[in-house]
C-alpha positions in Angstrom: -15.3 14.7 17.3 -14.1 16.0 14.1 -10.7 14.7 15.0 -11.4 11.3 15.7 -13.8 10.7 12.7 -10.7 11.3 10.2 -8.4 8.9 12.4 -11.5 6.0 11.9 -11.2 6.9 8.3 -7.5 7.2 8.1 -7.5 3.7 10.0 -9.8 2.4 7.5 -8.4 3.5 4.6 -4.7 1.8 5.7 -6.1 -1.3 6.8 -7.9 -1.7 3.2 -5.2 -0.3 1.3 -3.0 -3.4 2.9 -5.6 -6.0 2.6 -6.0 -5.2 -1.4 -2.3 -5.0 -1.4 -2.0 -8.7 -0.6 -4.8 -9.7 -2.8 -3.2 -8.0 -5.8 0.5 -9.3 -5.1 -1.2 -12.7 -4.7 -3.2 -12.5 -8.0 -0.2 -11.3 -9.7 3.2 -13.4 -8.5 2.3 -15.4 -12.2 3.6 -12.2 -14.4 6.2 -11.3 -11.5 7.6 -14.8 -11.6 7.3 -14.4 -15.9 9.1 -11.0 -16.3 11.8 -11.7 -13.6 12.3 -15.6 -15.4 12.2 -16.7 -12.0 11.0 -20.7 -10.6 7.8 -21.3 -9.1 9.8 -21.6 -5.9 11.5 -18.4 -6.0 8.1 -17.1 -6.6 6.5 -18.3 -3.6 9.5 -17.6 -1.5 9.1 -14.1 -3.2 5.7 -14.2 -1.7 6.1 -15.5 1.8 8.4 -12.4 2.3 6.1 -10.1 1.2 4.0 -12.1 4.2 6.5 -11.4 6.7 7.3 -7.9 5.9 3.3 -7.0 6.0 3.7 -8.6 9.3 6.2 -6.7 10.7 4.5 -3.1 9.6 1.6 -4.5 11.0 3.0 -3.7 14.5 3.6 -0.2 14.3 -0.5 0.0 14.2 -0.8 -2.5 16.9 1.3 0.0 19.2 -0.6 3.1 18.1 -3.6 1.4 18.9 -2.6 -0.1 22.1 -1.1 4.0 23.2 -4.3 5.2 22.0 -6.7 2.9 23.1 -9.4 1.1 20.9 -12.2 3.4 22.7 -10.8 6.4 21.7 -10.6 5.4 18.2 -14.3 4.4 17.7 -16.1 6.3 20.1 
């Protein structure tokens, strides 16, 4: 029980730790585009492949979760 309680947490903790992670990045592509004296258009295209790359990572978990089952995570 023990066991399954820190992979909910552990679960958690990655799937907030990625969502803030794309809020921040977001909120700060105005200084990244500033210090790197890059366009407004490098900037976003800066951002879109920060999209993609989240994307891909995103189905390692998927997998895990699909070996592992969503039941056995939870419950």
């Amino acid at each position: 029980m023990i066991k399954i309680r820190k992979e909910i947490m552990v679960t958690s903790v990655i799937g907030s730790v990625a969502y803030l992670e794309g809020a921040m990045i977001t909120a700060a592509i105005p200084y990244i585009s500033l210090q790197l004296n890059i366009s407004e258009l490098c900037a976003s295209l800066l951002l879109t492949l920060f999209a993609l790359v989240s994307s891909f990572l995103f189905i390692p978990f998927y997998l895990i979760e699909e070996k592992r089952g969503i039941k056995k995570l939870l419950f």
